[in-house]
C-alpha positions as CSV (number, residue, x, y, z in Angstrom):
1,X,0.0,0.0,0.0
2,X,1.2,3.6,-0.5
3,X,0.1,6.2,1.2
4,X,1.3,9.6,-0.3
5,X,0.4,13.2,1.5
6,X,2.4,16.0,-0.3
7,X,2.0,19.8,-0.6
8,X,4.3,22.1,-2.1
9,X,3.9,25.7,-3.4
10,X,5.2,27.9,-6.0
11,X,4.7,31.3,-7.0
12,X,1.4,30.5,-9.1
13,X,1.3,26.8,-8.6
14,X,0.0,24.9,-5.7
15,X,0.6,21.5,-5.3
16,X,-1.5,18.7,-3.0
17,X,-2.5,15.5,-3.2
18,X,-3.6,12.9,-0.8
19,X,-3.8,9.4,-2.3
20,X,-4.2,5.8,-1.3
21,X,-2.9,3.0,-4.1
22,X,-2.8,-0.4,-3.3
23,X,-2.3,-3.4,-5.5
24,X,-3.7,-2.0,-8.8
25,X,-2.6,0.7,-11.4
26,X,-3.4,4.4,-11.1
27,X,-3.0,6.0,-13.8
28,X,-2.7,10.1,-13.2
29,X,-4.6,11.3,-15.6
30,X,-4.5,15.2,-16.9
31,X,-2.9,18.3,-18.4
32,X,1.1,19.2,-19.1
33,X,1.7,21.4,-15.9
34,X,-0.8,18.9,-13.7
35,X,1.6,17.9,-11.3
36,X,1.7,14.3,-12.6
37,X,5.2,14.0,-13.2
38,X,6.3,15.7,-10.1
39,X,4.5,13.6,-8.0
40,X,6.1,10.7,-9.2
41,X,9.6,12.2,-8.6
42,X,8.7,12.9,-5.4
43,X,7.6,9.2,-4.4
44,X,10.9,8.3,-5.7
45,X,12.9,10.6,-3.9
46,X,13.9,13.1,-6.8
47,X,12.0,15.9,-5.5
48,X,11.3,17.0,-1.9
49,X,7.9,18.3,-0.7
50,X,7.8,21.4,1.7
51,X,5.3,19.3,3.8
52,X,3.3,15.7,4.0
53,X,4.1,12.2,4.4
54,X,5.0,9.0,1.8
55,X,4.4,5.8,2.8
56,X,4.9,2.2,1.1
57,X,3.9,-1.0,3.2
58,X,4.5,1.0,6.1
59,X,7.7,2.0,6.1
60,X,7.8,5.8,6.1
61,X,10.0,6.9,2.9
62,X,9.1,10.7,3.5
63,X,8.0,12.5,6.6
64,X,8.5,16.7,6.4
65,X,7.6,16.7,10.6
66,X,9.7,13.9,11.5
67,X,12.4,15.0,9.1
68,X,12.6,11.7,7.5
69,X,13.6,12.1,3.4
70,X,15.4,8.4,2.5
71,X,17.1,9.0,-0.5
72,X,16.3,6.8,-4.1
73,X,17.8,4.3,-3.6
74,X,16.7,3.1,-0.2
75,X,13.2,3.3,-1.5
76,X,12.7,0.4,-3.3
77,X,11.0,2.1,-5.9
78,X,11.3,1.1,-9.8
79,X,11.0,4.1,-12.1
80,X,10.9,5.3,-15.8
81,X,11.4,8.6,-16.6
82,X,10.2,10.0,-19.7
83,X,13.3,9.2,-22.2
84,X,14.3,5.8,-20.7
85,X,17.2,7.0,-19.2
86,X,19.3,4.3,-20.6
87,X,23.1,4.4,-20.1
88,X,24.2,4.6,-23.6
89,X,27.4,2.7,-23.2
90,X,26.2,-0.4,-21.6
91,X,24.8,-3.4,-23.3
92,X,20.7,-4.3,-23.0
93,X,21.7,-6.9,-20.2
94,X,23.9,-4.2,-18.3
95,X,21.2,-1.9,-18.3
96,X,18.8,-4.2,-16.7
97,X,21.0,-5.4,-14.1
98,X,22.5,-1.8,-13.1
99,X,20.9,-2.1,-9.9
100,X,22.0,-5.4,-8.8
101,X,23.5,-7.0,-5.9
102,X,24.7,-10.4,-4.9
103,X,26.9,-12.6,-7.0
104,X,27.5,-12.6,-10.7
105,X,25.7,-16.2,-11.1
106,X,22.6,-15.0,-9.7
107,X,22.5,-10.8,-11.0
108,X,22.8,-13.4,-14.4
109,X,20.1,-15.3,-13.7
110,X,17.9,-12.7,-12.4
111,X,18.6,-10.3,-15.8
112,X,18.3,-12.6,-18.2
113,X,14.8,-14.0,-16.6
114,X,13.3,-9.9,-17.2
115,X,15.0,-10.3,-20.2
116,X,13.0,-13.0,-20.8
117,X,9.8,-11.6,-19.5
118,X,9.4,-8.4,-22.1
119,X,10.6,-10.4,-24.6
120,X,14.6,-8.8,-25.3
121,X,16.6,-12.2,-24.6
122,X,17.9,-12.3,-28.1
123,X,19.1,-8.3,-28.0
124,X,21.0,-8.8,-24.8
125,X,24.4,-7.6,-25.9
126,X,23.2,-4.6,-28.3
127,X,23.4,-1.0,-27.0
128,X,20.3,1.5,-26.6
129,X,21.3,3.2,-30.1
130,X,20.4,-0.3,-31.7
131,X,17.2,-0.6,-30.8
132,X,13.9,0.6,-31.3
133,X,11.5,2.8,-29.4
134,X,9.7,0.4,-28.0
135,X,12.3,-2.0,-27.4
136,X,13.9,0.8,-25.5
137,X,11.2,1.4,-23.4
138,X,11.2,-2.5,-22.9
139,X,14.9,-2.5,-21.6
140,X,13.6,0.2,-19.3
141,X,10.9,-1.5,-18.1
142,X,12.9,-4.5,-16.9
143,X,15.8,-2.4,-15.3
144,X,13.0,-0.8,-13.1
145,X,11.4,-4.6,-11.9
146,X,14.7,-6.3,-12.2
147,X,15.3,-4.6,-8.3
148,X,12.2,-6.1,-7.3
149,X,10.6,-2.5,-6.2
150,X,7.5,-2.3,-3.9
151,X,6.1,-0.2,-6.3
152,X,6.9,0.8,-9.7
153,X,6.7,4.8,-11.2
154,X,6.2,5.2,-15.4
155,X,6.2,8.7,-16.5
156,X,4.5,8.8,-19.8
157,X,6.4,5.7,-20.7
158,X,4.3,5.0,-24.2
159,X,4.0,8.6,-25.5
160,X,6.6,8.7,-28.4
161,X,5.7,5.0,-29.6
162,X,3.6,4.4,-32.5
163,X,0.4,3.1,-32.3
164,X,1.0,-0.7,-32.9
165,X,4.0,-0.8,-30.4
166,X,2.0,0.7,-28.0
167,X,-0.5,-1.5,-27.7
168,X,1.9,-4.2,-27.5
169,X,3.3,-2.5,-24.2
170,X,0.2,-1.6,-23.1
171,X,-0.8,-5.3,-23.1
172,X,2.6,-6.1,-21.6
173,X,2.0,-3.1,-18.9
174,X,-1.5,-4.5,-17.9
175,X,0.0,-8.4,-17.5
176,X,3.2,-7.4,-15.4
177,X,0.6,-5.8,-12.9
178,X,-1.6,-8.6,-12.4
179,X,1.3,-10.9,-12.4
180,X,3.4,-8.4,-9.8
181,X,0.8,-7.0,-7.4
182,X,2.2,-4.3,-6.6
183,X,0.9,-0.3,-6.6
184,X,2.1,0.6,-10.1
185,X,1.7,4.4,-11.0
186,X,1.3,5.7,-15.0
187,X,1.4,9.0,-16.0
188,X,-0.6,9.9,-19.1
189,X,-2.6,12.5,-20.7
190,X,-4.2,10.4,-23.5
191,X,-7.7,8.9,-22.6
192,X,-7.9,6.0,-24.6
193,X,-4.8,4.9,-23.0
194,X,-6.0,5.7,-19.1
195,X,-9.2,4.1,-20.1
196,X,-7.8,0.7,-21.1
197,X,-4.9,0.1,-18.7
198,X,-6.5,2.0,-15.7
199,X,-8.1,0.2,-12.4
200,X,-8.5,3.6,-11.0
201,X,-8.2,7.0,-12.6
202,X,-7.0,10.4,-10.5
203,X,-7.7,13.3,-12.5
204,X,-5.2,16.3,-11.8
205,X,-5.7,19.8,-12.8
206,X,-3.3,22.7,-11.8
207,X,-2.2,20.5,-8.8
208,X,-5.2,19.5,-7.5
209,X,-6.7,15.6,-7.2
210,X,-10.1,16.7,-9.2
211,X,-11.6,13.0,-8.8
212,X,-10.6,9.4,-8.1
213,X,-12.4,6.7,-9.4
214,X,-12.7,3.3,-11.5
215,X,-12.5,4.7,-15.5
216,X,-16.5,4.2,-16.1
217,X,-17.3,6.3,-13.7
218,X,-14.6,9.5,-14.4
219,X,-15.7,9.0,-17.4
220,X,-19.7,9.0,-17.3
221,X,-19.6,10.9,-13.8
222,X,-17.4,13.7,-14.2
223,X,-17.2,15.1,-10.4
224,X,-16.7,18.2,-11.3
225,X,-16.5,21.2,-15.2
226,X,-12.6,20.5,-15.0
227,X,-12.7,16.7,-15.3
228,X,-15.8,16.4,-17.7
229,X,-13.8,18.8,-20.4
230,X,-10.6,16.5,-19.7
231,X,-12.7,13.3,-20.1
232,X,-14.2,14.6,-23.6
233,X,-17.6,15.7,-23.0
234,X,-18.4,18.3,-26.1
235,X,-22.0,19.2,-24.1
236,X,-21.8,20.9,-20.9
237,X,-25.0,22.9,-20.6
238,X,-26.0,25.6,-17.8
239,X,-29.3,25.3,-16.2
240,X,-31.6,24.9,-13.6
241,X,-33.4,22.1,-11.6
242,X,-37.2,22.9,-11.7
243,X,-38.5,19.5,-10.1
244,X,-38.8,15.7,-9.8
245,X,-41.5,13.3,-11.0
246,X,-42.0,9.6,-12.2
247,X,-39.9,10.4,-15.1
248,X,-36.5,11.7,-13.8
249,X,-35.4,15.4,-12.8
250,X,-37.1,18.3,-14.8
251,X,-34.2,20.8,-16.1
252,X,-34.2,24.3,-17.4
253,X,-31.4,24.5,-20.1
254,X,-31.8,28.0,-21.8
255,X,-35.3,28.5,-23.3
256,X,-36.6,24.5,-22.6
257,X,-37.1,21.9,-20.8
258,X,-34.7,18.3,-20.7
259,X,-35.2,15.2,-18.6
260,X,-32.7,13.4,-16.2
261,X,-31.8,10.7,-14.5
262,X,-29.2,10.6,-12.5
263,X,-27.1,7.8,-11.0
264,X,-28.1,6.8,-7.8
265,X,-25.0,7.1,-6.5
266,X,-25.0,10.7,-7.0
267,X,-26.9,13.1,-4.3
268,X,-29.8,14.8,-5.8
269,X,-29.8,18.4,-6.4
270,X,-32.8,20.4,-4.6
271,X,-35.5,22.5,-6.8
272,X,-33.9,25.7,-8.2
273,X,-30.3,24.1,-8.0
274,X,-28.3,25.5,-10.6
275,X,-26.5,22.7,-12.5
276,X,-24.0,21.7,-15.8
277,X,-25.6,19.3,-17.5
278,X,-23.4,17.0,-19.3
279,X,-24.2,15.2,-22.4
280,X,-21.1,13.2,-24.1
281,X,-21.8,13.4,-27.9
282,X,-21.9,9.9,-28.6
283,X,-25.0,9.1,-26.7
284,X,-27.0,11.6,-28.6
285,X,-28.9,9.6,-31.1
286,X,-30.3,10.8,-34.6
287,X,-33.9,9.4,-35.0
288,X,-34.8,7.6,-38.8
289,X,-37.6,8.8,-40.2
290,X,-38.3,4.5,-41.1
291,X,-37.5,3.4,-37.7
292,X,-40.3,3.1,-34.5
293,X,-39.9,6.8,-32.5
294,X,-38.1,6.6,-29.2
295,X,-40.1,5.8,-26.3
296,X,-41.6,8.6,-24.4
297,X,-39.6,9.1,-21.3
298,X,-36.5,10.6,-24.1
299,X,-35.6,13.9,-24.8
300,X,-36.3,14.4,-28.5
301,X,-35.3,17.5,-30.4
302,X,-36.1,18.6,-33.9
303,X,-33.1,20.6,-35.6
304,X,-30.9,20.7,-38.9
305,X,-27.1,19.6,-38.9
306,X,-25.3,23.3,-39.7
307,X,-21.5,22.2,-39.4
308,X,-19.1,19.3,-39.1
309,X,-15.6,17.9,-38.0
310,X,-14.0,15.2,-39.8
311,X,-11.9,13.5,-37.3
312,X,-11.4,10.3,-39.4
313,X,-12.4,7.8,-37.0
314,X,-15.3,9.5,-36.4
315,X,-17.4,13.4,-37.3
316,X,-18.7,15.4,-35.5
317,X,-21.5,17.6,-35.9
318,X,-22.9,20.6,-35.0
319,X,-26.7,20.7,-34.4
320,X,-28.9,23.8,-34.1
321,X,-32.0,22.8,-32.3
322,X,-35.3,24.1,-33.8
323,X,-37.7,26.3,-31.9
324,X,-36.6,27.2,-28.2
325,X,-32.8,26.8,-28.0
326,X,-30.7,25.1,-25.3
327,X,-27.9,27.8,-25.8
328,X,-29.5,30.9,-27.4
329,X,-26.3,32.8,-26.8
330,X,-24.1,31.0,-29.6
331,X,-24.8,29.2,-33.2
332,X,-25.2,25.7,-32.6
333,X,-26.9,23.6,-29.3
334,X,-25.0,20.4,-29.3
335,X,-22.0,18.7,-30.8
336,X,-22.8,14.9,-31.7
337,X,-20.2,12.2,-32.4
338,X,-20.6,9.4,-34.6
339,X,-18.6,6.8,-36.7
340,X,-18.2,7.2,-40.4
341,X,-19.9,4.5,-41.7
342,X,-23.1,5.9,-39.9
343,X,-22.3,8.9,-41.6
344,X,-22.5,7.5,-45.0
345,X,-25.5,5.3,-44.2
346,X,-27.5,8.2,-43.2
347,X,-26.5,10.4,-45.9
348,X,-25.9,12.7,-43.4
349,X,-23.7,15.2,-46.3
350,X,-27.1,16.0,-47.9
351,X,-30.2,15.2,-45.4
352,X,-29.7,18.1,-42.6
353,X,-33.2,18.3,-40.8
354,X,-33.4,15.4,-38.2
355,X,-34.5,14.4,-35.1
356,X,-33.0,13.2,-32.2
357,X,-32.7,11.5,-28.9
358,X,-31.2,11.9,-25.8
359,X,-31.7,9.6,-23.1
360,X,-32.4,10.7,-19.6
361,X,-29.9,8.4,-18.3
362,X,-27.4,10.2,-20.5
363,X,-27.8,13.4,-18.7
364,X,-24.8,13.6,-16.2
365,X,-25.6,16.7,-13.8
366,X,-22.7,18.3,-11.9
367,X,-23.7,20.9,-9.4
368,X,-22.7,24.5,-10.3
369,X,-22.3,25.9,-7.1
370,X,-19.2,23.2,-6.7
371,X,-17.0,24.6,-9.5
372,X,-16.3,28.0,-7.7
373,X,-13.2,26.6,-5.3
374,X,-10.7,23.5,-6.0
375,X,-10.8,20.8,-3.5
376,X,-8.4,21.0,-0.9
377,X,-7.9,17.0,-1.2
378,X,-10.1,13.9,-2.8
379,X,-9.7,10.5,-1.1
380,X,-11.0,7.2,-2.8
């Protein structure tokens, strides 16, 4: 288990975090300038915090109060920086067994089995320069485990690959840590990546923990405006709770009304609480005109298509709603997402005027009155 308490300030920048990881990977999820990076260097020793306490499996690594600051090495902690950090003029085996102690039969044995393990037995004697990116980042890998660390640090480790070689190493990531058990902590600022190798996510924002949580729910529960912009939600609506019945929650979003249905989970917002309404842009539907309507309890709205984005793997589109608008104030009401070959189906280049549908279960609320102050700290 680590236990991590740190705060540190700068002129303009406030640090502080107060996390719990046990046997599972965390992946900190958020911005360049979060604080992800730094909070890794300062679980392994490369950076001290003005104040808070770092603990793994009990044994205090940093204590500001007690004056307690072991250095890296006496941390048992495995990390990879961003860049490998690879000595340039030792061999792949040298590399991995840098760290080593005990004697040369068994610092053999012990490099040559992580050798083994991501897959680099036959490069053992080449230098860094003869490899590849990802076989780099391999060599990096099994230096940081070769040590046996309590828990292991990777700081953006998969961010200069290309696409196939990181999903090798994502796969290869993911395996180590069900096979290890041990707290591992990845940096990243790509969501597709935090979504798939993530048991929990912590979103970080300007230094502050935003939101811990298992990936499904960051994604579909944003706790707060920050972390539902970071997690890709195109529709964050103002508005205004105007009651409850059989249906869902009854919301005021500029000059009509939208049903919701929140999670369970989630407290419910009083009548006349002002709320963001958050509507990811996949989960709005367009209706056919040949197919059954949507049942009643959905949120239709009639409008015409005025814009697109062609992302490649997917377009989206800029709706302006007819009638009563959900946001008066600019040209379009929502953004929806969907693949291209729905695109083409639909003939969605010339047919403009549709219908859709949003479900109420598909209408996140966030309460506005929490966006005004940055927590001072989120627990799990």
């Amino acid at each position: 288990m680590l236990e991590l308490e740190i705060v540190h300030a700068w002129p303009g920048f406030h640090l502080e975090l107060h996390l719990e990881v046990g046997a599972e990977l965390l992946v900190l999820f958020g911005r360049s300038g979060a604080g992800k990076s730094l909070t890794l260097r300062a679980i392994a020793g490369l950076f001290r915090p003005a104040s808070g306490r770092i603990a793994l499996n009990g044994r205090v690594l940093f204590d500001a109060r007690r004056g307690v600051n072991l250095p890296p090495q006496a941390r048992r902690v495995g990390y990879v920086p961003q860049g490998y950090a690879l000595f340039p003029h030792l061999t792949v085996f040298e590399n991995v067994v840098y760290g080593l102690r005990g004697s040369p039969r068994e610092i053999r044995r012990q490099g040559m089995e992580w050798l083994e393990r991501v897959g680099l037995v036959d490069l053992a004697g080449r230098r860094p320069h003869q490899l590849s990116g990802g076989q780099q980042q391999r060599v990096a890998l099994a230096r940081a485990l070769a040590i046996h660390p309590d828990v292991l640090l990777l700081d953006e480790p998969l961010s200069a690959l290309d696409a196939p070689t990181r999903s090798e190493l994502q796969i290869l990531i993911r395996n180590l840590q069900r096979q290890l058990r041990i707290p591992i902590l990845f940096v990243t600022h790509n969501l597709a990546e935090a979504m798939l190798l993530a048991d929990r996510i912590a979103v970080l924002e300007k230094g502050w923990l935003l939101q811990v949580g298992p990936p499904k729910d960051v994604l579909h529960r944003p706790a707060r405006r920050e972390v539902a912009h970071l997690v890709g939600v195109r529709n964050i609506l103002r508005g205004q709770v105007r009651g409850r019945d059989s249906e869902g929650w009854r919301l005021w979003i500029g000059e009509r009304e939208l049903r919701a249905r929140p999670n369970p989970l989630d407290p419910p917002p009083g009548e006349g609480t002002a709320v963001l309404a958050c509507i990811r842009a996949e989960h709005i539907a367009l209706i056919r005109p040949d197919r059954p309507p949507p049942p009643d309890g959905e949120n239709r709205l009639s409008g015409e298509i005025i814009g697109e984005i062609d992302y490649g793997l997917a377009r989206v589109l800029f709706f302006r709603v007819h009638g009563p608008r959900l946001t008066p104030e600019r040209e379009y009401d929502l953004e929806i997402e969907i693949p291209p070959y729905v695109y083409e189906r639909l003939d969605l280049e010339r047919v403009r005027l549709w219908t859709i549908a949003i479900r109420p279960e598909s209408v996140h609320l966030i309460v506005a009155e929490e966006e005004k102050e940055p927590p001072a700290s989120v627990l799990p």
